[in-house]
Residue frames relative to the residue before (quaternion, step in Angstrom):
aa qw qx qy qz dx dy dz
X 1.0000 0.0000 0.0000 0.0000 0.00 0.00 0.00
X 0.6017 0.5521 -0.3323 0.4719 3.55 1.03 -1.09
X 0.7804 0.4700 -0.1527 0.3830 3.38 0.88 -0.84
X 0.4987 0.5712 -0.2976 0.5800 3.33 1.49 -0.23
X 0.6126 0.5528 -0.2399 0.5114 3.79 1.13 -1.17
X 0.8972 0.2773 -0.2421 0.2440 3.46 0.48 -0.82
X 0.2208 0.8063 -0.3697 0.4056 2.92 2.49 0.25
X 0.8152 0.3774 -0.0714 0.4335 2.92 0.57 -2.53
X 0.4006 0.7077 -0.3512 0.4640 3.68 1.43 0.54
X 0.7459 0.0443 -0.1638 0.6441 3.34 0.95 -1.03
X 0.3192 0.4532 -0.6970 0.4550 3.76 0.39 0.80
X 0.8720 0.2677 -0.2646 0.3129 3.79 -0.17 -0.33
X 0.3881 0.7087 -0.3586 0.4675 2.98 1.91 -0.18
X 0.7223 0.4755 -0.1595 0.4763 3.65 1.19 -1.67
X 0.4156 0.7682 -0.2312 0.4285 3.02 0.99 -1.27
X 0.7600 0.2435 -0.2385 0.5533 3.25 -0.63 -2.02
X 0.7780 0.5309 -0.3102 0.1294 4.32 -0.09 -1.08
X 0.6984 0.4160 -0.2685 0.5168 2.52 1.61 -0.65
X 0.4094 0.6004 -0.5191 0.4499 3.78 1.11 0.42
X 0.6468 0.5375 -0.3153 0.4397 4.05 1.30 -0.51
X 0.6566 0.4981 -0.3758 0.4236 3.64 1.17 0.05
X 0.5079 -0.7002 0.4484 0.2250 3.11 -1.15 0.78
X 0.3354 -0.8050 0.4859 0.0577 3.43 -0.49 1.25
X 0.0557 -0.7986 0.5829 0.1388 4.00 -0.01 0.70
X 0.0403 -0.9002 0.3873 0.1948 3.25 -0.75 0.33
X 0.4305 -0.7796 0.3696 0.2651 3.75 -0.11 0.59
X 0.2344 -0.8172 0.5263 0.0140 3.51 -0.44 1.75
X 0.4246 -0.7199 0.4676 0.2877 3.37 -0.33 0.73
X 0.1615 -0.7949 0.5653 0.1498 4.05 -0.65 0.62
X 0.2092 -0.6939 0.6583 0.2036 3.44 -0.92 0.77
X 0.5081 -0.4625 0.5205 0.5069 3.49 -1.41 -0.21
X 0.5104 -0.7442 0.3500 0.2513 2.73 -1.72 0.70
X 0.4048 -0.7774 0.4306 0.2155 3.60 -0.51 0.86
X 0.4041 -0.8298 0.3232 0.2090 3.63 -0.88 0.64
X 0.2792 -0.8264 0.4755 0.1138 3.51 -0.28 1.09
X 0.2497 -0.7189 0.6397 0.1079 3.55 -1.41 1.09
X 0.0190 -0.6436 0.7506 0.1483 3.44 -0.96 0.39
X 0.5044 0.7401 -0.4344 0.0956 3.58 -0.89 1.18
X 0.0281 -0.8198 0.5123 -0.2544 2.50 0.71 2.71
X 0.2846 -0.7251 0.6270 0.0006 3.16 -0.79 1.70
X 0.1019 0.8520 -0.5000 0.1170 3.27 -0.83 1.45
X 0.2547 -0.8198 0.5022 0.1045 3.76 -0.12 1.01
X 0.3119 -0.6892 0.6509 0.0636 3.68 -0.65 1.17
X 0.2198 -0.7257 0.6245 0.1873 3.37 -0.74 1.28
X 0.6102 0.3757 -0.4896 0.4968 2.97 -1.57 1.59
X 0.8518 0.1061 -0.1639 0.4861 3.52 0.69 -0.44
X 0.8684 -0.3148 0.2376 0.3006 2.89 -1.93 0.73
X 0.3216 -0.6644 0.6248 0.2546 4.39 0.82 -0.93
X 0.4021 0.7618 -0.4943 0.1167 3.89 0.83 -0.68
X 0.8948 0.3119 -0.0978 0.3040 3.31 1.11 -1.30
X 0.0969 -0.9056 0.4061 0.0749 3.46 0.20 0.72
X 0.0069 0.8556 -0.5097 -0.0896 3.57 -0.98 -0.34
X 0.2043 -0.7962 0.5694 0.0011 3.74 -0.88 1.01
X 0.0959 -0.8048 0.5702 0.1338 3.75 -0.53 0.59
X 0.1851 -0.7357 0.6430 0.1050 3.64 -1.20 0.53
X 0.1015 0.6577 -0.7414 0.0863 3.81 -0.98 1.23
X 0.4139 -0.5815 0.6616 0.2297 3.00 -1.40 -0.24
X 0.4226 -0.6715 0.5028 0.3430 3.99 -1.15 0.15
X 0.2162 -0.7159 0.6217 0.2329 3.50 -1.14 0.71
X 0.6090 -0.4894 0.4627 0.4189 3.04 -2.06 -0.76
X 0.7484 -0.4913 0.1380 0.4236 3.31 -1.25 1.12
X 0.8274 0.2619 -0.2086 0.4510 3.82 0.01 -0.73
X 0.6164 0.5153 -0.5071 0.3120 3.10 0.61 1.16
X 0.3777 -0.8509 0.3373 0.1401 3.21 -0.42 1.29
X 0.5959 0.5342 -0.2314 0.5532 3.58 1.09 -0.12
X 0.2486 -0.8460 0.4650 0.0795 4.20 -0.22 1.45
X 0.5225 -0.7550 0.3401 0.2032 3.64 -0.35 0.35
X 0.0992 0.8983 -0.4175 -0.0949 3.13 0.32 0.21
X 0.4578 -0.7562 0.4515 0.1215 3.33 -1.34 0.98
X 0.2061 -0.6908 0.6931 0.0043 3.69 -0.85 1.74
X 0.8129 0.3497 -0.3494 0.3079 3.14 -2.41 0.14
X 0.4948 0.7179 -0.4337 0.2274 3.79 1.16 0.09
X 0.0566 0.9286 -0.3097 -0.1963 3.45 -0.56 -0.31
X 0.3456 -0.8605 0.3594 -0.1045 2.85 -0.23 2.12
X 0.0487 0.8145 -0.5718 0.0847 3.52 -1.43 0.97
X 0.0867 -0.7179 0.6698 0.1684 3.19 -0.93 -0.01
X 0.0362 0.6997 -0.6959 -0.1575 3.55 -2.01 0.53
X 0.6270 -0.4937 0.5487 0.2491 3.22 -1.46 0.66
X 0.6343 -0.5915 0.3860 0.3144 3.41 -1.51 0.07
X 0.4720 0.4940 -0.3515 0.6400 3.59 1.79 0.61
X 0.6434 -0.5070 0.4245 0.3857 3.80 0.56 0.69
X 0.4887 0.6633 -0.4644 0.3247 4.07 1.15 -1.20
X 0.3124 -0.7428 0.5921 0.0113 3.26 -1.12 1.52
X 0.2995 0.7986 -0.5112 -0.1060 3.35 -1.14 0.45
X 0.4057 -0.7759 0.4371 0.2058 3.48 -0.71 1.24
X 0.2540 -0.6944 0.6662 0.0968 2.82 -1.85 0.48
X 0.2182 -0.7252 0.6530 -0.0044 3.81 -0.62 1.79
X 0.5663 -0.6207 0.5307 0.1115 2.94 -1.39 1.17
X 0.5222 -0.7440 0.4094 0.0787 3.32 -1.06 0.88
X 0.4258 -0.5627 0.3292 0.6275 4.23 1.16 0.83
X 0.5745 -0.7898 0.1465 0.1571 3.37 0.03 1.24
X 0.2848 -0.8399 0.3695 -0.2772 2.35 -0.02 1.99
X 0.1837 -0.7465 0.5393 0.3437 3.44 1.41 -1.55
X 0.5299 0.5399 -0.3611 0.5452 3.52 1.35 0.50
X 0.0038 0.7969 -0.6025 -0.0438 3.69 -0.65 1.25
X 0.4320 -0.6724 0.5815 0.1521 3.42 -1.12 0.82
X 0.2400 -0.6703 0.6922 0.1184 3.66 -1.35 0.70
X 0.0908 0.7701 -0.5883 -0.2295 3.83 -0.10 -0.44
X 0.7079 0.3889 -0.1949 0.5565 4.39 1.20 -0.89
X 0.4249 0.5555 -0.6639 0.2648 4.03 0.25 0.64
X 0.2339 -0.7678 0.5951 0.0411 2.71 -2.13 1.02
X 0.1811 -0.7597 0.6095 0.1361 3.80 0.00 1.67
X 0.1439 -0.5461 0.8245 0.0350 2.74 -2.01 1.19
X 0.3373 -0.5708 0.6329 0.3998 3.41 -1.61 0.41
X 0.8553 0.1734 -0.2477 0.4208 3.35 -1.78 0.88
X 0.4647 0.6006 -0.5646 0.3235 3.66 1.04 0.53
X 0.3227 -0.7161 0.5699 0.2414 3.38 -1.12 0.42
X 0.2023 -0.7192 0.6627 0.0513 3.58 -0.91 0.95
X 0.0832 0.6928 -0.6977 -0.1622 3.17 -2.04 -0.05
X 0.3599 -0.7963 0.4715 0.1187 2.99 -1.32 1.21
X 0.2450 -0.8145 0.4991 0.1658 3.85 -0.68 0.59
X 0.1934 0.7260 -0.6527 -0.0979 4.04 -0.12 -0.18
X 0.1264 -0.6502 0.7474 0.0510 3.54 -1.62 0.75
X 0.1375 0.7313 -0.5902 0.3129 2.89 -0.79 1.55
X 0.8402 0.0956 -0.0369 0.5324 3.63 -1.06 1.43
X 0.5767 -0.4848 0.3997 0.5221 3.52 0.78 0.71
X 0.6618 0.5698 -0.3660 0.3214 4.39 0.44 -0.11
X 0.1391 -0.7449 0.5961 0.2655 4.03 -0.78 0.08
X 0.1423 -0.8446 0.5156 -0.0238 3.21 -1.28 0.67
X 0.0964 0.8219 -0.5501 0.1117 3.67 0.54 1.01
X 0.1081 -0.5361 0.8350 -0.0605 3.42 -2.11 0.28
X 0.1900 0.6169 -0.7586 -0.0885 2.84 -1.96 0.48
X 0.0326 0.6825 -0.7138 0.1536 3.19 -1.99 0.76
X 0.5840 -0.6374 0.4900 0.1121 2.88 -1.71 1.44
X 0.3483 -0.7411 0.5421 0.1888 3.71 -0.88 0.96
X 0.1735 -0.8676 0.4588 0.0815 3.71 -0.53 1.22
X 0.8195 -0.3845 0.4057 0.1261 3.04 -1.25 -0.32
X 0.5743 0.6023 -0.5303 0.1619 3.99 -1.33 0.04
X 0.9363 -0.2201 0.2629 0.0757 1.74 -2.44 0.86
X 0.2188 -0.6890 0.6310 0.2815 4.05 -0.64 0.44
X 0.4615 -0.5994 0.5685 0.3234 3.42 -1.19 0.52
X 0.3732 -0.7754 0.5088 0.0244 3.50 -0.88 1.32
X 0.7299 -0.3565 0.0721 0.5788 3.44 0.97 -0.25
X 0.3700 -0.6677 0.6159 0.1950 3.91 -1.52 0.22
X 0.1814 -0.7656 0.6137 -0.0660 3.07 -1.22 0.97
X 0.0939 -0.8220 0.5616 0.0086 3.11 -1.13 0.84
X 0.0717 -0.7974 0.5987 -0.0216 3.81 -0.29 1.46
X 0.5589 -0.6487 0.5020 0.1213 3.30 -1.05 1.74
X 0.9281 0.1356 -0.0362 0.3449 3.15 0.96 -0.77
X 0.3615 0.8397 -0.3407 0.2194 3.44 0.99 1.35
X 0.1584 0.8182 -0.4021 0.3792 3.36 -0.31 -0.72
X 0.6110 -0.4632 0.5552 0.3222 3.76 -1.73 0.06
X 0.8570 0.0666 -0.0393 0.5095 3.55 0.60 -0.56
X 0.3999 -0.8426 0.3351 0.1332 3.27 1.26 1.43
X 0.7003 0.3682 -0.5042 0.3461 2.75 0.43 1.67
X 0.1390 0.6864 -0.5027 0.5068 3.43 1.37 1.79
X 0.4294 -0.7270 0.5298 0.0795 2.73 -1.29 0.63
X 0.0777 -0.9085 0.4102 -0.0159 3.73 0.51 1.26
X 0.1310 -0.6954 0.6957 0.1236 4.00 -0.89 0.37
X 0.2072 -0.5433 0.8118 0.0540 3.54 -1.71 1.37
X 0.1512 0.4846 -0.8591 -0.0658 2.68 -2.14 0.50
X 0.3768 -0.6853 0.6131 0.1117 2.42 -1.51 2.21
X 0.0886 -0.7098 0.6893 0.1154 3.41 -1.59 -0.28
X 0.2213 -0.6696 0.6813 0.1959 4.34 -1.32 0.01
X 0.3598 -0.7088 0.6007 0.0858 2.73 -0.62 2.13
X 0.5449 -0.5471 0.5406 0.3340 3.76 -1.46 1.02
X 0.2115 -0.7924 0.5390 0.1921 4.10 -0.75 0.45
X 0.4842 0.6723 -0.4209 0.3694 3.56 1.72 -0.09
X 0.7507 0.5448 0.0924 0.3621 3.77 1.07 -1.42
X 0.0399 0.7043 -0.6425 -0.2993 3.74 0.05 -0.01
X 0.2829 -0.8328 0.4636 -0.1069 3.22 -1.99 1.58
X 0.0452 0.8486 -0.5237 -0.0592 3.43 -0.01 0.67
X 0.2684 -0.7869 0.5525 0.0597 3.35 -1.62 1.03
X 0.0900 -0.7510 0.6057 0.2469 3.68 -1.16 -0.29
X 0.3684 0.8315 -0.3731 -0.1835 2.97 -0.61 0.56
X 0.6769 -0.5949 0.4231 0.0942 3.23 -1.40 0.85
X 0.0208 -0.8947 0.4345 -0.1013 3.96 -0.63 1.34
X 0.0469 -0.9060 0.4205 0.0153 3.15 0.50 0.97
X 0.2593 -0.8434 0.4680 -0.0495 4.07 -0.46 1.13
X 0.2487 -0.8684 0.3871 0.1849 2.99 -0.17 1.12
X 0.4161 0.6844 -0.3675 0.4727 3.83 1.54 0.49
X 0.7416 0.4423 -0.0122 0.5042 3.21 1.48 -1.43
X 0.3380 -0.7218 0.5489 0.2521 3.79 -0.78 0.67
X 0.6146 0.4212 -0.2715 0.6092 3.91 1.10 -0.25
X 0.2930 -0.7016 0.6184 0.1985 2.63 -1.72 0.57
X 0.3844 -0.6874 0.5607 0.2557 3.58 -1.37 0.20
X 0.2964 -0.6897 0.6557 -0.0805 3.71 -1.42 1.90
X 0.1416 0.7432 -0.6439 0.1139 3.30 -1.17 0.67
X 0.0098 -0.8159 0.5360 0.2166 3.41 -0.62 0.48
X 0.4574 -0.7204 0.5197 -0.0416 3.60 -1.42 0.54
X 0.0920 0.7592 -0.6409 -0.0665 3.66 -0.86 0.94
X 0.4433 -0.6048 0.5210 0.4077 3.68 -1.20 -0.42
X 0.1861 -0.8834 0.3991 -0.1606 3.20 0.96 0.35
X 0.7760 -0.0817 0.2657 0.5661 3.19 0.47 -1.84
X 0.6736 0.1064 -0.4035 0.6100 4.08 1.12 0.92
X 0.0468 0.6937 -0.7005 0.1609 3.72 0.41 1.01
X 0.7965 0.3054 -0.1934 0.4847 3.02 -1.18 1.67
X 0.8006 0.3690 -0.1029 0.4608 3.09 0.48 -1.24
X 0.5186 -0.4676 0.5693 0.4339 4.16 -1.53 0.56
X 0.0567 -0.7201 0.6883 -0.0676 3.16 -1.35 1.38
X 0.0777 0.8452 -0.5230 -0.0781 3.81 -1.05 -0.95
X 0.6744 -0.5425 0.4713 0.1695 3.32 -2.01 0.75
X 0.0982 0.7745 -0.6242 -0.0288 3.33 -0.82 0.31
X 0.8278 -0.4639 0.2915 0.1208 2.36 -2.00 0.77
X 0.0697 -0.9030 0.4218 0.0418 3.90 -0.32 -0.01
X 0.5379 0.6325 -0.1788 0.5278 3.15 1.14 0.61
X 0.2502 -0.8457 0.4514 0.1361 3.88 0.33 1.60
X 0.8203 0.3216 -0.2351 0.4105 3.58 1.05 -0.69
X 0.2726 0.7995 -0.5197 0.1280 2.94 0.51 1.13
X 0.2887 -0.8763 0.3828 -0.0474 3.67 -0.58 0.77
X 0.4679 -0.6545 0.3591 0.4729 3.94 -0.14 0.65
X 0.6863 0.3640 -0.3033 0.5517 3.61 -1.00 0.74
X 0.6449 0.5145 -0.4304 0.3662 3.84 0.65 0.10
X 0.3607 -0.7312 0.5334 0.2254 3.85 -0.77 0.62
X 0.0351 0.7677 -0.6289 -0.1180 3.40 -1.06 0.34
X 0.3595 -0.6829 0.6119 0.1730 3.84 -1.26 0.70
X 0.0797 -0.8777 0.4724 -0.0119 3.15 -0.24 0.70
X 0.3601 0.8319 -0.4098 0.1016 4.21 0.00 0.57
X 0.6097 -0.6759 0.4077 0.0723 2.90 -1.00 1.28
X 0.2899 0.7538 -0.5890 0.0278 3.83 -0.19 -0.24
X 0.5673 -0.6926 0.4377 0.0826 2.81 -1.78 1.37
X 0.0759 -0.8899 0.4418 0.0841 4.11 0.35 1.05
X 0.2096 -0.6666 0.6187 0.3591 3.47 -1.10 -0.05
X 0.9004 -0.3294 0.1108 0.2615 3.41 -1.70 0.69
X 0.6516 0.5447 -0.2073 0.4856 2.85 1.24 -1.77
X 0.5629 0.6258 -0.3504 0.4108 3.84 1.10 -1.05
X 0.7086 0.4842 -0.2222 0.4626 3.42 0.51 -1.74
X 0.7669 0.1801 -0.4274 0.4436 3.78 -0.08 -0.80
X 0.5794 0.4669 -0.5776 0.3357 3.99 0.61 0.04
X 0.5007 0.5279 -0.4919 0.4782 4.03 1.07 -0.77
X 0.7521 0.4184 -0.4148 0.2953 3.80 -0.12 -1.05
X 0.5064 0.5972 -0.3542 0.5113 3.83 1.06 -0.61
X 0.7871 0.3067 -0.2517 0.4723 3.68 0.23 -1.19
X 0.6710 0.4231 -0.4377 0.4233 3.51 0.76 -0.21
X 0.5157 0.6161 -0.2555 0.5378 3.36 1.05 -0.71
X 0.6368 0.4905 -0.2358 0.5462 3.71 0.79 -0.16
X 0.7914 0.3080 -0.0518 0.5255 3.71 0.92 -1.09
X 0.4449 -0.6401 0.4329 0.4527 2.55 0.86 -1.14
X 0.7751 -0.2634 0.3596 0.4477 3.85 -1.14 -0.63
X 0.8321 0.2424 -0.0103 0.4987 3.36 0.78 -1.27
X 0.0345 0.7285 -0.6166 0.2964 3.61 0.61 1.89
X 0.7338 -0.4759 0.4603 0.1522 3.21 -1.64 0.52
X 0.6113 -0.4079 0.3516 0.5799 3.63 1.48 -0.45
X 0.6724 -0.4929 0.5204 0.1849 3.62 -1.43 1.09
X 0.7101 0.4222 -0.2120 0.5220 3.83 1.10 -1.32
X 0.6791 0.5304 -0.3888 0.3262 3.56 0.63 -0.14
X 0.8031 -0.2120 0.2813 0.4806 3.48 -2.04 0.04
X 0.3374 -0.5673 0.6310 0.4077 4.39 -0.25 0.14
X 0.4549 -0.5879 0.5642 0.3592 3.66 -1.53 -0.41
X 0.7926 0.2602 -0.0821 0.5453 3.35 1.84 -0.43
X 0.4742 -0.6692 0.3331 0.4651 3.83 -0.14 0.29
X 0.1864 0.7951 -0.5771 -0.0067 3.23 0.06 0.90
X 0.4875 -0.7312 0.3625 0.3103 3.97 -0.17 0.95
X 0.0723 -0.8326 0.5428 0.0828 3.77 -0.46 0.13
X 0.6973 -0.6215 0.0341 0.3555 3.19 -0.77 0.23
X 0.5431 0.6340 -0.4126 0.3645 3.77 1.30 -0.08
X 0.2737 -0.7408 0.6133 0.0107 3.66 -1.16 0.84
X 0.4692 -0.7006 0.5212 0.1322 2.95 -1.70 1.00
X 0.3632 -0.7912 0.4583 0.1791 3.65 0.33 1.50
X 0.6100 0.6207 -0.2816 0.4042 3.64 1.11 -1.29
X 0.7473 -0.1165 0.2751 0.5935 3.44 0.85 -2.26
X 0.3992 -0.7413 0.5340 0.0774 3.26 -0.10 1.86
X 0.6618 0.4115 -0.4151 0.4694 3.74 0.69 -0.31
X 0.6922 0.3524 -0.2945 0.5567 3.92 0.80 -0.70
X 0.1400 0.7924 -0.5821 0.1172 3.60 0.39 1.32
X 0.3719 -0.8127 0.3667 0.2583 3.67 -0.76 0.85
X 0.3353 -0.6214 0.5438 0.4536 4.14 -0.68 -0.20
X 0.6877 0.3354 -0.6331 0.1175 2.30 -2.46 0.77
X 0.3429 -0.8215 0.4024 0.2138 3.49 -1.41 -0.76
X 0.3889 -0.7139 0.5312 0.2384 3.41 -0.93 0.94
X 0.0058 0.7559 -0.6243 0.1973 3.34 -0.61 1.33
X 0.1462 0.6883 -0.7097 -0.0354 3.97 -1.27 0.32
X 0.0110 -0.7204 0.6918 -0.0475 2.95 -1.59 1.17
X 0.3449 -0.7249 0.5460 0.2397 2.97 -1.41 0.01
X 0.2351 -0.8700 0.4305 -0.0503 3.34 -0.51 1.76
X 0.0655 -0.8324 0.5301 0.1480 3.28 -1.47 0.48
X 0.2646 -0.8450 0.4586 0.0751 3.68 -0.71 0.59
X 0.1057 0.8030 -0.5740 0.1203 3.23 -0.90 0.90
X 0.0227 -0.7277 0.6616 0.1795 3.69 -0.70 0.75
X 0.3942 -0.6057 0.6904 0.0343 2.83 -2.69 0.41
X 0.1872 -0.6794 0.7016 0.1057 3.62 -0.70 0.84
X 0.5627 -0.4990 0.6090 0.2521 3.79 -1.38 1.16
X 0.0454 0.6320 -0.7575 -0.1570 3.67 -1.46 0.38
């Protein structure tokens, strides 16, 4: 017994010391892979003229500062050959349209050269629904007694439609993504909700809607599904490589993340009562 005691003595003796060293641990680093942000998004009511695409690159996990990528040169054309560039920004990795021209159902493709690599995508610029009205129920939620916000909308009944939409809170430093088919109220008055238990009179909420095509929606449901609900934005770095839809013309194996997407959006905010 005496001997059993003085085992389990220094088992905790070792134990407890070696829980005081500092352990480093070695993170493996891929190369870094290049990342498009180049959601095209038309604000009903206005013109669409201006656009913008960002280029970074991925880092390694504990670094807190993103790279961003200068000297590219980026365009898009419509299905009439019509070109329209995109000029960097005193580098920045931010390029600036100032003369695009959204059509609904036009197909576009987008080209970036960059780093000796091409990079192209195409996709069709959709549609939606205005938001018809917002609601506020005092008493939703899992245990109906949250405070929830609808935005209603009239799903088109001609078309199958897919949506994303996107909630920004003015309690909350994230925003909240969801994507959306009709599926099952084709035709019919549908809506967005809210997503967010603490929500409180006096809080604001942004609310917008954008119109997606298929390929968008099952790539939104993966990346949200990955993060969750509450992600930094649809246009950023993923948290995981999930592939989207642009390709590396040059080297199909060094393919970059994100996605070219255009929709047509709407916006509307809400103030808690």
């Amino acid at each position: 017994m005496k001997k059993a005691i003085a085992l389990m003595v220094l088992f905790i003796s070792v134990f407890s010391t070696s829980c005081e060293d500092v352990v480093d641990v070695d993170l493996d680093t891929a190369p870094p892979k290049l990342v498009i942000e180049a959601a095209i998004s038309w604000q009903k009511g206005t013109t669409g003229k201006q656009q913008s695409i960002k280029l970074t690159t991925t880092t390694g996990y504990f670094q807190e500062k993103i790279p961003t990528v200068s000297g590219a040169v980026i365009y898009i054309r419509n299905s009439e050959n019509q070109q329209f560039n995109f000029t960097e920004v005193q580098k920045t990795g931010r390029y600036i349209c100032n003369n695009f021209v959204p059509k609904i159902d036009e197909t576009y493709t987008l080209t970036v050269v960059s780093g000796g690599n091409t990079y192209t995508a195409v996709e069709t610029l959709k549609s939606v629904a205005p938001i018809t009205r917002i609601e506020q129920n005092n008493e939703g939620g899992f245990t109906g007694e949250d405070i929830e916000v609808r935005a209603y909308y009239n799903d088109p009944a001609d078309a199958d439609n897919y949506y994303l939409y996107k909630y920004v809170y003015s309690n909350k430093v994230t925003s909240n993504f969801y994507a959306d088919e009709d599926k099952f109220f084709q035709g019919n008055e549908f809506f967005s909700v809210s997503d967010d238990d603490e929500l409180k009179p006096g809080d604001e909420i942004e609310i917008t809607h954008y119109g997606i095509s298929k390929q968008y929606y099952n790539y939104m449901n993966i990346l949200v599904s990955i993060a969750g609900s509450n992600v930094g934005g649809p246009f950023q770095s993923p948290p995981a490589t999930v592939r989207g839809n642009i390709i590396n013309t040059t080297d199909k194996a060094n393919y970059p993340l994100g996605y070219f997407s255009l929709s047509e959006s709407v916006t509307q905010k809400f103030k808690i009562q």
